[in-house]
C-alpha positions as CSV (number, residue, x, y, z in Angstrom):
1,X,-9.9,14.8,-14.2
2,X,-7.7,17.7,-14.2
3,X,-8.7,19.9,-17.5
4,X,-5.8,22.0,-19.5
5,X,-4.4,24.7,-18.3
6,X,-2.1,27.4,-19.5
7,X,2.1,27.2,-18.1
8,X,1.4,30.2,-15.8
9,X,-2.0,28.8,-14.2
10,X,-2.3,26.5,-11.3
11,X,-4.1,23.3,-12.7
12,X,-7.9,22.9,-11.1
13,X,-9.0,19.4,-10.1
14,X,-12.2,18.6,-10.2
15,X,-14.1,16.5,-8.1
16,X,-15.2,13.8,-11.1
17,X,-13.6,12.3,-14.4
18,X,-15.2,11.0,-17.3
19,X,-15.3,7.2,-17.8
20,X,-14.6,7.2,-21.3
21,X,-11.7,9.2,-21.6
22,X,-8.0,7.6,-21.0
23,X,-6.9,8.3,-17.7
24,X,-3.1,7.8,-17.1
25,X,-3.7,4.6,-14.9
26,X,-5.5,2.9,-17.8
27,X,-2.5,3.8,-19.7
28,X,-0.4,2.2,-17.3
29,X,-2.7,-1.2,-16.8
30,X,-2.2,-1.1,-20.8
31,X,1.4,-1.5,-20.1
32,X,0.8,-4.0,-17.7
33,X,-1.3,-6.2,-19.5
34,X,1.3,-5.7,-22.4
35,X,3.1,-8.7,-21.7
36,X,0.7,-11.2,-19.6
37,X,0.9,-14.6,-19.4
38,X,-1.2,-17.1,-20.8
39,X,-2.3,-19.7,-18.9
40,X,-0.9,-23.3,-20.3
41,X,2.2,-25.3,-20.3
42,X,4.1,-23.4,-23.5
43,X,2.4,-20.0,-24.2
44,X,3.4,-17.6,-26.2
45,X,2.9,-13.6,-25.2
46,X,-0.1,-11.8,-26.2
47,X,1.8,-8.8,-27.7
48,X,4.4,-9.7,-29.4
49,X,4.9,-6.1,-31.5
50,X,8.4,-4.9,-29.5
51,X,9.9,-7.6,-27.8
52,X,11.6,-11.2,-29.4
53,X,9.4,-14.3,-29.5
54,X,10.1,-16.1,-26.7
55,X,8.0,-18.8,-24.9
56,X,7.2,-18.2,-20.8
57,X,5.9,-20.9,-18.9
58,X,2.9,-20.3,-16.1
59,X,4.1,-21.8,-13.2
60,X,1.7,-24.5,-11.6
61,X,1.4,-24.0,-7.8
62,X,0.0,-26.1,-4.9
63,X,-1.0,-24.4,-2.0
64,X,-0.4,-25.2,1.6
65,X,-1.8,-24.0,4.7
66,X,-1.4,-24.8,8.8
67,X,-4.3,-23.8,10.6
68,X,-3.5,-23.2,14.2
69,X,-6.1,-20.8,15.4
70,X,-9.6,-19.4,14.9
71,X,-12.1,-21.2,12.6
72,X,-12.2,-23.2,9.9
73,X,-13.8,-20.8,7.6
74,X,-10.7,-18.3,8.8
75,X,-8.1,-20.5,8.0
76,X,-10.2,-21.2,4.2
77,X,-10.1,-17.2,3.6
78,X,-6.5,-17.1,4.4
79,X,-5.9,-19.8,1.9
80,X,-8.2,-18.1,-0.6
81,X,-6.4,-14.9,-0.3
82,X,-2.7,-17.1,-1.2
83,X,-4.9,-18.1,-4.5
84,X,-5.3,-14.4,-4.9
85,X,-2.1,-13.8,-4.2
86,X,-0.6,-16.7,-6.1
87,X,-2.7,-15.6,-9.2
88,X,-1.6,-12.0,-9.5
89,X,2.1,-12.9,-9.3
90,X,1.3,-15.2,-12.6
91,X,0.8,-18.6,-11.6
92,X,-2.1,-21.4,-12.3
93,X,-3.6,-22.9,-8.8
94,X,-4.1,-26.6,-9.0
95,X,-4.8,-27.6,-5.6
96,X,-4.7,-26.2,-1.9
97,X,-4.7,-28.7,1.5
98,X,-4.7,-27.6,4.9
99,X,-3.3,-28.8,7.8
100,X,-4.7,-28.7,11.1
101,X,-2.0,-28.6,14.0
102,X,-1.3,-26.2,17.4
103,X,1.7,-25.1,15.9
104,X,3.9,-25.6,12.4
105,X,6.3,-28.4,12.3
106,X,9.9,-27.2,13.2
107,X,11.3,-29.5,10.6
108,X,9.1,-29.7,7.6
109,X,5.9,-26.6,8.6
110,X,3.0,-29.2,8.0
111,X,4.5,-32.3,9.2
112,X,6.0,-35.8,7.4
113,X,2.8,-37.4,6.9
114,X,1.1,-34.7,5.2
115,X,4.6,-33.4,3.7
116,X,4.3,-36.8,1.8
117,X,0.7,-36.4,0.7
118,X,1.4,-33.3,-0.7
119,X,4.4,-35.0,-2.6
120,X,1.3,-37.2,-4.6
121,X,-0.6,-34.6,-5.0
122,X,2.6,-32.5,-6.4
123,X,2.9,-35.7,-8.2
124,X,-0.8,-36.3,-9.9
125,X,-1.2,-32.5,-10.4
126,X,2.3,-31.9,-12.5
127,X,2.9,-28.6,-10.4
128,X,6.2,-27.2,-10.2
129,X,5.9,-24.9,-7.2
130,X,4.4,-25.4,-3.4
131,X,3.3,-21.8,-1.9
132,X,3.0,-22.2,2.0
133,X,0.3,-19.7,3.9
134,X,3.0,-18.7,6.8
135,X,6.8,-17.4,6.7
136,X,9.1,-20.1,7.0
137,X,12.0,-20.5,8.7
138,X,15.2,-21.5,6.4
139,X,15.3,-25.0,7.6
140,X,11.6,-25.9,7.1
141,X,12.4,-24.5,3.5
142,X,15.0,-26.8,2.8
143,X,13.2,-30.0,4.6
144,X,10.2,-29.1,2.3
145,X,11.9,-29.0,-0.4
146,X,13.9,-32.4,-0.1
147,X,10.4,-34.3,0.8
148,X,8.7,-32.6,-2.3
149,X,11.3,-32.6,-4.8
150,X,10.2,-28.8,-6.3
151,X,10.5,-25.3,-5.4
152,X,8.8,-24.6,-2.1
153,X,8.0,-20.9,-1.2
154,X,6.7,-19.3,1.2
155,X,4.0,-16.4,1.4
156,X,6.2,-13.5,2.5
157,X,8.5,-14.6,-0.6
158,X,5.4,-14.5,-2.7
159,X,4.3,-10.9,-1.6
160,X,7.9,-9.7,-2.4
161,X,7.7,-11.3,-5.8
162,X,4.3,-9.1,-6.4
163,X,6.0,-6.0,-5.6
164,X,9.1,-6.9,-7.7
165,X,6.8,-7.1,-10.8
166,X,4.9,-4.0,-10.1
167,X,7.4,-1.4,-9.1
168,X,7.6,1.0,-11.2
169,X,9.6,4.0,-9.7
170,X,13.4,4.2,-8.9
171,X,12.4,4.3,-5.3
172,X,9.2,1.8,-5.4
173,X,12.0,-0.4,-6.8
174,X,14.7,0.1,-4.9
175,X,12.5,-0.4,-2.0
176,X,11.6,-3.6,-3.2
177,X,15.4,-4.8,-3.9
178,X,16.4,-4.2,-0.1
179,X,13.2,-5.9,1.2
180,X,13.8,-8.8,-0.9
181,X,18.0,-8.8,-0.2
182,X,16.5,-8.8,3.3
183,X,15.0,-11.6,3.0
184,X,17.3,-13.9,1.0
185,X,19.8,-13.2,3.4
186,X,19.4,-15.6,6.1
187,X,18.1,-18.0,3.6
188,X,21.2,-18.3,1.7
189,X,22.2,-22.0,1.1
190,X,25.3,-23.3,-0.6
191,X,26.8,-26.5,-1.8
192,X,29.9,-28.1,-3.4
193,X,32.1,-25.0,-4.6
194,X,29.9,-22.6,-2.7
195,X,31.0,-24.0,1.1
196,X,34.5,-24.3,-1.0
197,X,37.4,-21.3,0.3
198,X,37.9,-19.2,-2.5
199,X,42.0,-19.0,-3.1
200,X,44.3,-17.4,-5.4
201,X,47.0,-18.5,-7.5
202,X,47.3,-21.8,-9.0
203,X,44.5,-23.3,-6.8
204,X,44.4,-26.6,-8.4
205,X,47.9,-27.2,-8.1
206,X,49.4,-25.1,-4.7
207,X,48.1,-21.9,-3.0
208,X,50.0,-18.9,-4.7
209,X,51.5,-16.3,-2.4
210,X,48.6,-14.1,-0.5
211,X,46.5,-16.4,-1.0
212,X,47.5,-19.4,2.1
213,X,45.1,-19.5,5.4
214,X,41.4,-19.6,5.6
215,X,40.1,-17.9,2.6
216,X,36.3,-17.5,2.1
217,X,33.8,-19.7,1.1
218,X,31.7,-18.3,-1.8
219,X,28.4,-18.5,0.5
220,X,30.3,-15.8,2.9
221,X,31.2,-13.4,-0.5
222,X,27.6,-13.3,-1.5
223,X,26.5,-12.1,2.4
224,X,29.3,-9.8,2.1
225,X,28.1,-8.7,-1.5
226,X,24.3,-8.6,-0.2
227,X,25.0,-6.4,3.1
228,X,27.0,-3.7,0.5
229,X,24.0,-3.7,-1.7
230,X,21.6,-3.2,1.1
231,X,23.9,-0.3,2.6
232,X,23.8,1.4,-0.7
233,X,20.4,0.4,-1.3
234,X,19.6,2.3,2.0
235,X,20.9,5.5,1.0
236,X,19.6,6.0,-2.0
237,X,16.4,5.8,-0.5
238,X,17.3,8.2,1.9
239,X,18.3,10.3,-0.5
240,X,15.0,10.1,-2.7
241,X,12.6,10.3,0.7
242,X,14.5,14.2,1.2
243,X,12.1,15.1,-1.6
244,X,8.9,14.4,-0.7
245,X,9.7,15.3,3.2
246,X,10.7,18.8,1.9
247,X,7.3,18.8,-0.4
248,X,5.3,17.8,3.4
249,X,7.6,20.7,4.8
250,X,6.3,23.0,2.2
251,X,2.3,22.1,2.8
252,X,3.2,22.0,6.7
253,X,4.1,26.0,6.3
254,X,0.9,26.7,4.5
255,X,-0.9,24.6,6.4
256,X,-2.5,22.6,4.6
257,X,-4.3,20.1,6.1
258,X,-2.6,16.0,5.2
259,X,-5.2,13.3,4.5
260,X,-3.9,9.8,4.0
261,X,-5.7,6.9,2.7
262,X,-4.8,3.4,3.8
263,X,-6.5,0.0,3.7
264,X,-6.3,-3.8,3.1
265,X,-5.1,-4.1,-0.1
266,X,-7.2,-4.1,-3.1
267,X,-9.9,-2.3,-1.4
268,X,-10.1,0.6,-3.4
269,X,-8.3,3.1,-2.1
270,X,-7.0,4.0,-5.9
271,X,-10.4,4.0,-7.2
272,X,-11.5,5.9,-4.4
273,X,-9.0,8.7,-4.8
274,X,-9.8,8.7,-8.5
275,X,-13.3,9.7,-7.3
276,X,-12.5,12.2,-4.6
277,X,-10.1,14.4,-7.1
278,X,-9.8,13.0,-10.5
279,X,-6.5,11.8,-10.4
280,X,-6.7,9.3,-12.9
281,X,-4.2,6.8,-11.0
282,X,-3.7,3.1,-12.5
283,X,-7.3,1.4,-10.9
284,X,-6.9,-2.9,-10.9
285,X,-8.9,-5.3,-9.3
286,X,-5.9,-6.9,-8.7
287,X,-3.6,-7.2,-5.5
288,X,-1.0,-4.7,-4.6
289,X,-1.5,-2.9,-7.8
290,X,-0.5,0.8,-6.3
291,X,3.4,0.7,-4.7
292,X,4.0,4.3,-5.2
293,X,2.6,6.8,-2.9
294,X,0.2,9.5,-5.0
295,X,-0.5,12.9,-3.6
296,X,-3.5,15.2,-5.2
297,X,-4.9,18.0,-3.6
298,X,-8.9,18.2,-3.1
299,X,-11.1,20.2,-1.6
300,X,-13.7,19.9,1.3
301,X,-17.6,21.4,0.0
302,X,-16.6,24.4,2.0
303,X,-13.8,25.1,-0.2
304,X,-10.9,24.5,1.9
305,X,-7.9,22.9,0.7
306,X,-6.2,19.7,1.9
307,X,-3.8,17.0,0.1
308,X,-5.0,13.4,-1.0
309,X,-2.3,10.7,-0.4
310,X,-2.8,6.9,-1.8
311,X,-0.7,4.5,-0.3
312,X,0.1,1.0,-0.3
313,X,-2.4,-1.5,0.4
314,X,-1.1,-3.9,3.4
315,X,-2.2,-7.5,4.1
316,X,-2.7,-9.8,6.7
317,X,1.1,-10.9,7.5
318,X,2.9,-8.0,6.5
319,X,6.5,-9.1,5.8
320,X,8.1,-7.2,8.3
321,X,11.3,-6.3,5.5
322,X,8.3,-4.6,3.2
323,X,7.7,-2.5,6.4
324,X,11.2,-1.5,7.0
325,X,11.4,-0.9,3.5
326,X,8.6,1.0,2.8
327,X,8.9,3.3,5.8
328,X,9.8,6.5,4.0
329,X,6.8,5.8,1.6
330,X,4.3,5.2,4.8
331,X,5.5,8.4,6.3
332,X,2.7,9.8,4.1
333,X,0.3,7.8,6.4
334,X,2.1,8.9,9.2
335,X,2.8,12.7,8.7
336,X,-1.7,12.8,8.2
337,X,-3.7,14.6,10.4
338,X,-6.4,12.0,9.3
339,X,-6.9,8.8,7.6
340,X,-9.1,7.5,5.4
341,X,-9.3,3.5,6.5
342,X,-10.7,2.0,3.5
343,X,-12.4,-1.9,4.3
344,X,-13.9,-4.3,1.3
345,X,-17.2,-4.2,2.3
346,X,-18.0,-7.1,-0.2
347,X,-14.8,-9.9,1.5
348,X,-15.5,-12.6,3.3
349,X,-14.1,-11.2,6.4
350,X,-14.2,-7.5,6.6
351,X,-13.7,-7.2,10.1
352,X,-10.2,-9.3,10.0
353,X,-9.2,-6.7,7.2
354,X,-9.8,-3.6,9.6
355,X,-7.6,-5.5,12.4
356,X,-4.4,-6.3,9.9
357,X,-4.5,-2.9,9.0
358,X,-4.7,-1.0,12.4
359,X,-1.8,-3.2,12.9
360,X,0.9,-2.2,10.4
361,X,-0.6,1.4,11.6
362,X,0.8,0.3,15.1
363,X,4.0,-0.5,13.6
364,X,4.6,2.8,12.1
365,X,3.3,4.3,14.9
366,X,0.4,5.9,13.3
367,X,-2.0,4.6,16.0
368,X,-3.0,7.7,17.8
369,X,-4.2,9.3,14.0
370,X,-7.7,10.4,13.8
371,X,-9.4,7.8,11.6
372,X,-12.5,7.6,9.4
373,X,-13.3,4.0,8.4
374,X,-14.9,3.8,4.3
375,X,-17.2,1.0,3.8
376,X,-16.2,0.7,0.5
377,X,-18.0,-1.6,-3.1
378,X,-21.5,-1.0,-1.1
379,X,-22.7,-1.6,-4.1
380,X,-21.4,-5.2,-4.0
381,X,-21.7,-6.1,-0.7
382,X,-24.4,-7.4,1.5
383,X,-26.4,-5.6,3.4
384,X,-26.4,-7.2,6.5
385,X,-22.5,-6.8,6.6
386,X,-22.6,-3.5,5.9
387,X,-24.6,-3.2,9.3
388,X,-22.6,-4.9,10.9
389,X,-19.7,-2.8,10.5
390,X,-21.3,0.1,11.1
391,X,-22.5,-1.3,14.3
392,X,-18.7,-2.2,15.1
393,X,-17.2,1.3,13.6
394,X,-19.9,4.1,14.8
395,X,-17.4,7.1,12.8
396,X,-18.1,5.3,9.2
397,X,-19.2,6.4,5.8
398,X,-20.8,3.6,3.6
399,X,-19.6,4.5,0.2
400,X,-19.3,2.9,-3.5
401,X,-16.1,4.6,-5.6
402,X,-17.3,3.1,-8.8
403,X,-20.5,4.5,-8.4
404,X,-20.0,7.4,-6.3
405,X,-22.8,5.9,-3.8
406,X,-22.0,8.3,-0.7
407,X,-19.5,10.4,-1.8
408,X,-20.6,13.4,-0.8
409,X,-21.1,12.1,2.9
410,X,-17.5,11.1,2.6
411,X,-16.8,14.7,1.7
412,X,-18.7,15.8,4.6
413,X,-17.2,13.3,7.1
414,X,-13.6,14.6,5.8
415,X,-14.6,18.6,6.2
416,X,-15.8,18.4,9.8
417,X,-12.6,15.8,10.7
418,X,-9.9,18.2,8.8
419,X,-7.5,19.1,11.7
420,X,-5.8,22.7,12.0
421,X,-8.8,25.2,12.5
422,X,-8.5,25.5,16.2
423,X,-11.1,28.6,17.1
424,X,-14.1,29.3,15.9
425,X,-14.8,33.2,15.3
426,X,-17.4,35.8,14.5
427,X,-15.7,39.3,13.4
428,X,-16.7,42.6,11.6
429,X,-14.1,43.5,9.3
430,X,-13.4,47.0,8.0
431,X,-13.5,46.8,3.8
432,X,-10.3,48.6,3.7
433,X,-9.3,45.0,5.1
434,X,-10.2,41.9,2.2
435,X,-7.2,41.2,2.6
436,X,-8.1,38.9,6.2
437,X,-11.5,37.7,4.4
438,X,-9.2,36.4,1.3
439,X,-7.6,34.6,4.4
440,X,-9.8,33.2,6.0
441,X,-11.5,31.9,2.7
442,X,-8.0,30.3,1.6
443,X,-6.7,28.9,5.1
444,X,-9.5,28.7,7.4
445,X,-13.5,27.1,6.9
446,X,-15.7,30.6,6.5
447,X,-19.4,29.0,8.1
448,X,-21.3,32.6,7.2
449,X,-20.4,35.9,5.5
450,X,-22.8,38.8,5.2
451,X,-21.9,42.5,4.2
452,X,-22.9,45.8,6.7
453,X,-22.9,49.2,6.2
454,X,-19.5,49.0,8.8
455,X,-17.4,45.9,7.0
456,X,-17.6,42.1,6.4
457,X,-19.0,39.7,9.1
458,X,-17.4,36.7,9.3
459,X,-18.2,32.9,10.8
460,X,-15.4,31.4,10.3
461,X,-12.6,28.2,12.0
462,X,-9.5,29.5,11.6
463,X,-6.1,28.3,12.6
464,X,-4.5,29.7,15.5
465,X,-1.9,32.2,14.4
466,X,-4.8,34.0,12.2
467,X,-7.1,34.1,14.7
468,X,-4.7,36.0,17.1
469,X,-4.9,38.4,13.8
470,X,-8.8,38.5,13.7
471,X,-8.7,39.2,17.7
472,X,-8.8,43.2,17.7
473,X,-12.0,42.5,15.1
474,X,-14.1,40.1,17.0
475,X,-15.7,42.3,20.2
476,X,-17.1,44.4,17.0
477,X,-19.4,41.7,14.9
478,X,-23.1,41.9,16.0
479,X,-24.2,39.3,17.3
480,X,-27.6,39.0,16.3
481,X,-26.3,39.2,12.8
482,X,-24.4,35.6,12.4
């Protein structure tokens, strides 16, 4: 954890924080928790100290799923994940069915027979809300909904909900307003006044003057309302990404080195940061609980410097409007010279989270980015997977961020990946000339140093425009010194 510091003094991070001080991501899961829900039909909140009492009802899902490829047990982690996800947006899981087809239903995703046996078991359970495992298309919606008789959504509707309720910065949540406007577009649906033509004057009686031909219904105002929110929504972010692209500018011209950690969500990634510099960010074993990008500086057991990013954790069917959205964010991942790829050691099905992710990283185009993957919760997980995923990623680091199992392999791993020190060098330098070793301590990776009668000798990996300054040095260093 970062320790005080005077106004004038650059603030030190540490590699380790204590666990029983209060870190500023405890004080934001405090703030979290502040208002949870409680499970039952008429609860009451928990904390009740600054708000009105006021009763919120948990709503009662049903989950569905279509499995059309892969195995069974796939298709029952899938459907265990939508619990997860259904859970951390605040609702009570009754019951989940699956439905075993080639391909969804056009009309109604899982077909009229077992649309009607869901409609009993929507019936027995009392639920008030079906969550299907797949995006659905605006007419399955509405067929779904007319067999069921409750609110049907679907899981790219239930992701965006998530990120609705955990936003917490101007731009975290005016990314999340433009992925969700995104997404209710097309699915707008009206009826009686809304497919109506909106008309001035006195309507009821005649059509006042301007207001005679077509008009517009009020389902075509709301699209037209929508697409103007979106466009402002679009450059506000815009506006707000200038920042931190000025801020990568800044550590581009002082080369420092970027290191950007992504991974399936609720993998650790926070927790994992936390351990590497002390940051102290909000840690939930919860899904999606990190939307906004953190960036900490660290340093590598050689002592050179390089910036920490934690991003958003992604999932297996991405909504592609959270992508879109969340592009200026992700540009953290993609402006790295390396990434940490952080996997759950300890899920079901590891090896699925390391493909969902290398594919959003194919659809920011971060692809081509040297990678290390982090076995992460090793400490939790079996053995025998952990072999196996060290037998499928060779360039791996088994590691535990709660218990700080392996960090300083990890710490290793990230030193001798670190891009920017192109050259390696071995120079005598005069002592009239610290100012090159300072240098080469601050921007390079010094291997040896010993002192002569003549000047410094340095070992060092430095980047490229100081080593053109080290040149004139290098024919001078002994050699059977270093």
């Amino acid at each position: 954890m970062t320790e005080a510091f005077p106004e004038e003094q650059e603030p030190r991070v540490t590699g380790t924080y204590e666990e029983d001080e209060p870190l500023t991501g405890e004080l934001d899961l405090e703030d979290r928790r502040a208002l949870r829900r409680v499970a039952g039909l008429s609860t009451e909140l928990t904390d009740v100290t600054e708000v009105e009492y006021r009763a919120l009802r948990l709503e009662r899902v049903v989950l569905v799923g279509v499995w059309t490829e892969g195995t069974a047990e796939m298709a029952e982690n899938s459907l265990r994940e939508l619990a997860l996800l259904a859970e951390t947006a605040g609702s009570q899981v009754l019951e989940a069915l699956v439905q075993r087809r080639n391909r969804p239903d056009p009309a109604t995703y899982i077909g009229s027979g077992k649309a009607a046996e869901l409609r009993d078991i929507v019936i027995s359970t009392g639920a008030d809300t079906v969550i299907c495992d797949g995006e659905l298309a605006p007419g399955q919606l509405r067929h779904l909904e007319e067999t069921v008789q409750v609110k049907v959504i679907d899981r790219t509707a239930l992701i965006l909900d998530i990120f609705a309720q955990h936003a917490k910065s101007r731009e975290g949540k005016a990314q999340v307003e433009l992925a969700q406007l995104s997404y209710l577009m097309p699915r707008l649906r009206g009826w009686g006044g809304n497919l109506s033509r909106q008309v001035g004057g006195r309507a009821a009686g005649g059509v006042g003057i301007g207001g005679r031909g077509p008009g517009e219904t009020k389902i075509e105002l709301d699209r037209r309302r929508i697409r103007t929110r979106m466009a402002k929504l679009r450059r506000q972010i815009e506006g707000m990404s200038k920042g931190r692209e000025a801020m990568r500018r800044e550590r581009r011209r002082h080369e420092v080195p970027a290191v950007a950690i992504a991974g399936y969500t609720n993998a650790g990634k926070s927790s994992l940061l936390n351990r590497l510099t002390g940051a102290g960010v909000l840690v939930e074993d919860a899904l999606f609980a990190t939307l906004d990008p953190t960036v900490r500086r660290a340093q590598t057991p050689g002592g050179r410097t390089y910036t920490l990013a934690d991003t958003v954790g992604f999932v297996r069917h991405l909504p592609h409007q959270l992508v879109e959205a969340f592009r200026s964010t992700l540009e953290e991942v993609t402006d790295a010279g390396l990434i940490l790829h952080v996997v759950d050691a300890s899920d079901p099905d590891p090896e699925a989270q390391i493909d969902a992710v290398r594919e959003v990283l194919r659809e920011i185009e971060a692809q081509d980015i040297p990678e290390i993957i982090v076995i992460n919760k090793a400490d939790a997980a079996d053995d025998l997977a952990i072999a196996r995923l060290q037998l499928r990623e060779p360039h791996s680091v088994v590691v535990s961020a709660r218990t700080g199992l392996g960090i300083d392999r990890l710490r290793e791993a990230i030193e001798a990946d670190l891009p920017g020190l192109e050259r390696e060098m071995r120079v005598l330098l005069p002592y009239e000339r610290g100012d090159l070793v300072a240098r080469a301590h601050e921007r390079g990776e010094v291997l040896k140093q010993e002192h002569l009668a003549e000047g410094t000798v340095l070992h060092a990996r430095v980047p490229e425009d100081l080593a053109n300054e080290l040149e004139r040095y290098e024919d001078l260093a002994p050699t059977a010194t270093l």
